[in-house]
MIKOL-636581 format. One record per residue: residue in three letters; y, x, z negated of N, C-alpha, C, O in turn. Coordinates in steps of 0.02 Angstrom, whole numbers. Layout:
<guti><torse>Ala</torse><n_Y>Y</n_Y><n_X>X</n_X><n_Z>Z</n_Z><ca_Y>Y</ca_Y><ca_X>X</ca_X><ca_Z>Z</ca_Z><c_Y>Y</c_Y><c_X>X</c_X><c_Z>Z</c_Z><o_Y>Y</o_Y><o_X>X</o_X><o_Z>Z</o_Z></guti>
...
***
This chain:
<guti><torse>Unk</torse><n_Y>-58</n_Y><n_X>42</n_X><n_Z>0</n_Z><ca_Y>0</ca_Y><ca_X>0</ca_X><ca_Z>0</ca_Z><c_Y>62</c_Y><c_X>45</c_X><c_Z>0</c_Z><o_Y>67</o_Y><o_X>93</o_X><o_Z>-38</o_Z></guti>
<guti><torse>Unk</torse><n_Y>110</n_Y><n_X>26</n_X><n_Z>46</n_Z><ca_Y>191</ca_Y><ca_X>60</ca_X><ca_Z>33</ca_Z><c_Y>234</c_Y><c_X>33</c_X><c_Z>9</c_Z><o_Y>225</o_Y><o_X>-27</o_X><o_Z>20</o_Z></guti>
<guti><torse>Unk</torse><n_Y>272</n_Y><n_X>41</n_X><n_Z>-15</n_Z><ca_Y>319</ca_Y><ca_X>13</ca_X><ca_Z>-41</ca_Z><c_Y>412</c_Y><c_X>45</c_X><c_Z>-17</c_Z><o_Y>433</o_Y><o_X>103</o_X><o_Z>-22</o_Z></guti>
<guti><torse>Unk</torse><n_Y>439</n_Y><n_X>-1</n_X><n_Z>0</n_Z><ca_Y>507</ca_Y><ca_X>6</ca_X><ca_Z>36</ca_Z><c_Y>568</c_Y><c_X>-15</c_X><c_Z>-11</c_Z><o_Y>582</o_Y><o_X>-72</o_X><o_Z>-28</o_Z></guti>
<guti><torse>Unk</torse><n_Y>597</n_Y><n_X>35</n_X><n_Z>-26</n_Z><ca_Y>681</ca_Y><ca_X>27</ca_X><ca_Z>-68</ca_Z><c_Y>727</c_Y><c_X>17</c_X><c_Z>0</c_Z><o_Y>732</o_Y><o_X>56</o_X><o_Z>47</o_Z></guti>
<guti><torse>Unk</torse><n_Y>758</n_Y><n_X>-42</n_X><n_Z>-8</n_Z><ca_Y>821</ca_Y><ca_X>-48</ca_X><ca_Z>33</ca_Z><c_Y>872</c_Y><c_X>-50</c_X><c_Z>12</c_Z><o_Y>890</o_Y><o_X>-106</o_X><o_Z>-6</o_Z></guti>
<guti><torse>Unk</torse><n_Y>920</n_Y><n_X>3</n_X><n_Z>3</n_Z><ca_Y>985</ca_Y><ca_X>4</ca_X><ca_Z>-50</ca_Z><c_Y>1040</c_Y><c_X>-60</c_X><c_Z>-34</c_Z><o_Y>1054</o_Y><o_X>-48</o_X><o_Z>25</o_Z></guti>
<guti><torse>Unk</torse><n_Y>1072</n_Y><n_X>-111</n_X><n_Z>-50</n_Z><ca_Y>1104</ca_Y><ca_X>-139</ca_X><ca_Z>-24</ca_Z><c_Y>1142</c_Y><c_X>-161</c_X><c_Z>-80</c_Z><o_Y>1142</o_Y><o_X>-133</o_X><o_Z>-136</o_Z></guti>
<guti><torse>Unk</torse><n_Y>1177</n_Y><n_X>-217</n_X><n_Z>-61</n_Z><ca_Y>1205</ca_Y><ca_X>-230</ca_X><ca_Z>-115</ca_Z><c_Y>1168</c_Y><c_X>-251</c_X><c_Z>-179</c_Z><o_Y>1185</o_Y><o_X>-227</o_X><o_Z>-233</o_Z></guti>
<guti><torse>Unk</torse><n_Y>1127</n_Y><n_X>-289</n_X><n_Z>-174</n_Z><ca_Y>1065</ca_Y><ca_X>-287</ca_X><ca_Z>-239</ca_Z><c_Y>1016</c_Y><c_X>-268</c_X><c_Z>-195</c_Z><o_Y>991</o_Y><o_X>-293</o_X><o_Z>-144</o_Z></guti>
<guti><torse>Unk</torse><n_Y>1006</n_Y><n_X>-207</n_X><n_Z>-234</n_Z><ca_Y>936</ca_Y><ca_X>-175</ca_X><ca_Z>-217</ca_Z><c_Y>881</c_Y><c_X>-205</c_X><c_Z>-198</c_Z><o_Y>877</o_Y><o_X>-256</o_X><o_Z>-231</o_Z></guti>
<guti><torse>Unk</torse><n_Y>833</n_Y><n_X>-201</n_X><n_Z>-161</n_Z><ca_Y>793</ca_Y><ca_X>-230</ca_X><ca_Z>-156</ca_Z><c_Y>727</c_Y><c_X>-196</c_X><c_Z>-118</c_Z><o_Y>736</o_Y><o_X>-146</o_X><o_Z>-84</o_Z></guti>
<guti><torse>Unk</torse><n_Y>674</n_Y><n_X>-220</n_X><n_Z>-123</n_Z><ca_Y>596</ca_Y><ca_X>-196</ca_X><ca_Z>-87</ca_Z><c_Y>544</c_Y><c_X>-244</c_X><c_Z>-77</c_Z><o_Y>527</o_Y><o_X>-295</o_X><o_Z>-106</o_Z></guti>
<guti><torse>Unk</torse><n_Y>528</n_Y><n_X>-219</n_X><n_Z>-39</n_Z><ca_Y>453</ca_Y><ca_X>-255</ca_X><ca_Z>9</ca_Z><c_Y>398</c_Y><c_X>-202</c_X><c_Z>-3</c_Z><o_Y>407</o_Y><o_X>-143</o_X><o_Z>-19</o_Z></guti>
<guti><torse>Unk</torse><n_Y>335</n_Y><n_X>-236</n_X><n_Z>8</n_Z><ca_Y>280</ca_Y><ca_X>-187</ca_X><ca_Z>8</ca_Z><c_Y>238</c_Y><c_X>-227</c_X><c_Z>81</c_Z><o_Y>250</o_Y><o_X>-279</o_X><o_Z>112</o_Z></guti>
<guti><torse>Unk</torse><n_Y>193</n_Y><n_X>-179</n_X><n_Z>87</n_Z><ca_Y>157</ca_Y><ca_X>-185</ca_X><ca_Z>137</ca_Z><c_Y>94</c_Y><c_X>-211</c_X><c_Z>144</c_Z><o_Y>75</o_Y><o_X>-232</o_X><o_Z>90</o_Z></guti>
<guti><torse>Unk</torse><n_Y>56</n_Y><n_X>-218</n_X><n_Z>183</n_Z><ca_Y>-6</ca_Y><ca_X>-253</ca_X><ca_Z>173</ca_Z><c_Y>-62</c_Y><c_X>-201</c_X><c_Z>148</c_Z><o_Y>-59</o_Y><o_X>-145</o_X><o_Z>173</o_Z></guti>
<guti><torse>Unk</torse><n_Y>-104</n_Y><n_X>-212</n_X><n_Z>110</n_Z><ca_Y>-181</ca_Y><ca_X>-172</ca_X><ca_Z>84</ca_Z><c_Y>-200</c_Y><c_X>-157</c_X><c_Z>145</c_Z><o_Y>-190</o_Y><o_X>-201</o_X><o_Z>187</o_Z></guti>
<guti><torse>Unk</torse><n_Y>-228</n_Y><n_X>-103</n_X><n_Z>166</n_Z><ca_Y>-255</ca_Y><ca_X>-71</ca_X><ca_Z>216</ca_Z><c_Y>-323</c_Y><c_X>-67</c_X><c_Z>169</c_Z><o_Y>-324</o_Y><o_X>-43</o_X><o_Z>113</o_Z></guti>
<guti><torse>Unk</torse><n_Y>-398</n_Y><n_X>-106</n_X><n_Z>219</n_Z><ca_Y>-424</ca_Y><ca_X>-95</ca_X><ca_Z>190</ca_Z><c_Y>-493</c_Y><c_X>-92</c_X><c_Z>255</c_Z><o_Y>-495</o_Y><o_X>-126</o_X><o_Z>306</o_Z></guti>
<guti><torse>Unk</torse><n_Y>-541</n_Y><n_X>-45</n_X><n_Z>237</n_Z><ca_Y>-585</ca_Y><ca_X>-46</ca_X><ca_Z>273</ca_Z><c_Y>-641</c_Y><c_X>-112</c_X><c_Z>284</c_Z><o_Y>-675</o_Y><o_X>-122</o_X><o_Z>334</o_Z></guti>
<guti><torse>Unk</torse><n_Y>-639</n_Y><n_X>-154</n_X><n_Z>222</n_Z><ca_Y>-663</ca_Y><ca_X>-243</ca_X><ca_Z>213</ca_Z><c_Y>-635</c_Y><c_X>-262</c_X><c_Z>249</c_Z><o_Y>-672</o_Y><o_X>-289</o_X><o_Z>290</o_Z></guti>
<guti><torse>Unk</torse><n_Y>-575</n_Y><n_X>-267</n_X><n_Z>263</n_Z><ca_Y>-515</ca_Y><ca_X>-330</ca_X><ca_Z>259</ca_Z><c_Y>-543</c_Y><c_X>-338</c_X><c_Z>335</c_Z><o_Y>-559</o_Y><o_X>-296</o_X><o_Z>377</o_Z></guti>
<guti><torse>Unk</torse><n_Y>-541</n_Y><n_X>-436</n_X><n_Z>335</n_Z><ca_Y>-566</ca_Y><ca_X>-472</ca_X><ca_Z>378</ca_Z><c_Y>-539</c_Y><c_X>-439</c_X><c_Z>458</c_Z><o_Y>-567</o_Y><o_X>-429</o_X><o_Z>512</o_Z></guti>
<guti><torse>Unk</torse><n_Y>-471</n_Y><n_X>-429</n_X><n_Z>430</n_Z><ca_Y>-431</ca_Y><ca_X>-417</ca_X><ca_Z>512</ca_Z><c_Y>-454</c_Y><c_X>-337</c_X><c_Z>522</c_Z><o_Y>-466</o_Y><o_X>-324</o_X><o_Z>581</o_Z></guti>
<guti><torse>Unk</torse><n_Y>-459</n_Y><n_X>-303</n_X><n_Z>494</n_Z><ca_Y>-494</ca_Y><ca_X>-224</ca_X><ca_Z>496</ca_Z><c_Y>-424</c_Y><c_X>-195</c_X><c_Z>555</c_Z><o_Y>-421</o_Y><o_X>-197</o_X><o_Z>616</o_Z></guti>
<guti><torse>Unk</torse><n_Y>-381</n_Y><n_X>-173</n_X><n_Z>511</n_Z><ca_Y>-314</ca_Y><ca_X>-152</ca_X><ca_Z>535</ca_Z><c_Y>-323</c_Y><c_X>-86</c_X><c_Z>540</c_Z><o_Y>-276</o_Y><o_X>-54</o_X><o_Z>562</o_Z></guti>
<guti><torse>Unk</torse><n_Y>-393</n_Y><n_X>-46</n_X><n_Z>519</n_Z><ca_Y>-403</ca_Y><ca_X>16</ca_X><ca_Z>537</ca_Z><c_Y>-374</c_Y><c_X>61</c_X><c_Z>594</c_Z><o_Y>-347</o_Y><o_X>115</o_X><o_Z>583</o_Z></guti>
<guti><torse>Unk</torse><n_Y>-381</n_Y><n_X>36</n_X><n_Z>653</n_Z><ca_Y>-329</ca_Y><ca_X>49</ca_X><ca_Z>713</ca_Z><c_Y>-268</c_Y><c_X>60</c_X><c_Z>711</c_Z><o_Y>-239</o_Y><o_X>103</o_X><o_Z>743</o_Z></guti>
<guti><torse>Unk</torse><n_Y>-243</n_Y><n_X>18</n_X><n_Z>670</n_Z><ca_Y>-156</ca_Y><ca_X>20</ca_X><ca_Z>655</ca_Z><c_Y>-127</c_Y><c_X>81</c_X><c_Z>629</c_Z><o_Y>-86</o_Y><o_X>121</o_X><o_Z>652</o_Z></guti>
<guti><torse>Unk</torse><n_Y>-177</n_Y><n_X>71</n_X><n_Z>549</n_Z><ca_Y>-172</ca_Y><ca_X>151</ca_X><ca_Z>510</ca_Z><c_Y>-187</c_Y><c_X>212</c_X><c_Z>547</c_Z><o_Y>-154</o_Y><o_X>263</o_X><o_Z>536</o_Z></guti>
<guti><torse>Unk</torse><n_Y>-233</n_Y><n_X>211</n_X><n_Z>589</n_Z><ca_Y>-252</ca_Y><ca_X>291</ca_X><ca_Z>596</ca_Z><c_Y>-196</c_Y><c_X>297</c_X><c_Z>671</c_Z><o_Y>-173</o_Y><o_X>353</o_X><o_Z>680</o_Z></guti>
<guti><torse>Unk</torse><n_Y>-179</n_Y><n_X>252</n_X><n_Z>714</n_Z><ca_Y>-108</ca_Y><ca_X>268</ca_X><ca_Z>756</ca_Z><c_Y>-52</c_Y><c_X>301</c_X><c_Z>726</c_Z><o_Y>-27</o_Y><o_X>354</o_X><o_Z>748</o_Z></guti>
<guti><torse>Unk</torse><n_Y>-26</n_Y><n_X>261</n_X><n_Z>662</n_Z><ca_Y>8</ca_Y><ca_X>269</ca_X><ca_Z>627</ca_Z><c_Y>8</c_Y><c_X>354</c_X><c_Z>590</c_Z><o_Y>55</o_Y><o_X>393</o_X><o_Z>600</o_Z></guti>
<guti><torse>Unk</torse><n_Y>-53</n_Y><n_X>372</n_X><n_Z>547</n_Z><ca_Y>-78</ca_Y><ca_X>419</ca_X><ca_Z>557</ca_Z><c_Y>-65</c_Y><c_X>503</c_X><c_Z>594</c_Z><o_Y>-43</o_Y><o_X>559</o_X><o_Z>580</o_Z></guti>
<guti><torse>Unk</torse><n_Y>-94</n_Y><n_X>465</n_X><n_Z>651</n_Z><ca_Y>-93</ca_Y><ca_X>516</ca_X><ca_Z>699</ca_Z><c_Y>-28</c_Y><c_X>528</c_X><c_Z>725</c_Z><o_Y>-15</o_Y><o_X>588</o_X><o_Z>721</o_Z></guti>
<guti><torse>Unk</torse><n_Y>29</n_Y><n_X>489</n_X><n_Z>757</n_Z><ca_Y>98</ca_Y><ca_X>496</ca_X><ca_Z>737</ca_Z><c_Y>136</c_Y><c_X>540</c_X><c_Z>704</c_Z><o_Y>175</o_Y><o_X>582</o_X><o_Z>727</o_Z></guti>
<guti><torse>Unk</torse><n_Y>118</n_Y><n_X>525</n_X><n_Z>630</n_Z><ca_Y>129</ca_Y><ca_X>556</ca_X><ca_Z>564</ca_Z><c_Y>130</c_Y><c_X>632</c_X><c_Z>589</c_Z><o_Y>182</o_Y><o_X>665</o_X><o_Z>592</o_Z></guti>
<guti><torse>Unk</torse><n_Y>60</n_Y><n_X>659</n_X><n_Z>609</n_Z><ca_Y>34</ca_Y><ca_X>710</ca_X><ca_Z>611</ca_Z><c_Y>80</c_Y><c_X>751</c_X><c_Z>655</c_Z><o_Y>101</o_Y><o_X>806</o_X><o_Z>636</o_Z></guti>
<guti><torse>Unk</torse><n_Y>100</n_Y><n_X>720</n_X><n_Z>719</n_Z><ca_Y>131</ca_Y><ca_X>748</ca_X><ca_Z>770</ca_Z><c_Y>208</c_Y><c_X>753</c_X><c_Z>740</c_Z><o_Y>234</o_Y><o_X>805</o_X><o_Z>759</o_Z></guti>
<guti><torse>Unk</torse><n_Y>236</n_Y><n_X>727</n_X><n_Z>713</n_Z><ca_Y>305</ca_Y><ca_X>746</ca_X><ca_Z>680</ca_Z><c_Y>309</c_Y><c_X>814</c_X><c_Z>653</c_Z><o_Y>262</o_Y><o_X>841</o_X><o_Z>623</o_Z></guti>
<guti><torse>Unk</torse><n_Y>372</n_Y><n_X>844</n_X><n_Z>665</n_Z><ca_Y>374</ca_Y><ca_X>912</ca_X><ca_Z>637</ca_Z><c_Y>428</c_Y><c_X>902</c_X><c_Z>596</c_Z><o_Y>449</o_Y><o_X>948</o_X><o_Z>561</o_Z></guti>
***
């Protein structure tokens, strides 16, 4: 799970969905794009 600070006038945050290898929708794909992305940033 992530979690997001958005400074504004009242602070505020969102979190993200459970990435989970169960989970019905199997968003596995998403994460390891995401991931691999990550990786390529310098």
């Amino acid at each position: 799970m992530f979690v997001k600070l958005v400074k504004d006038n009242a602070p505020r945050y969102g979190t993200s969905n459970i990435f989970d290898v169960r989970n019905l929708g199997n968003q596995l794909y998403d994460v390891l794009r995401i991931l691999k992305r990550l990786s390529q940033l310098d």
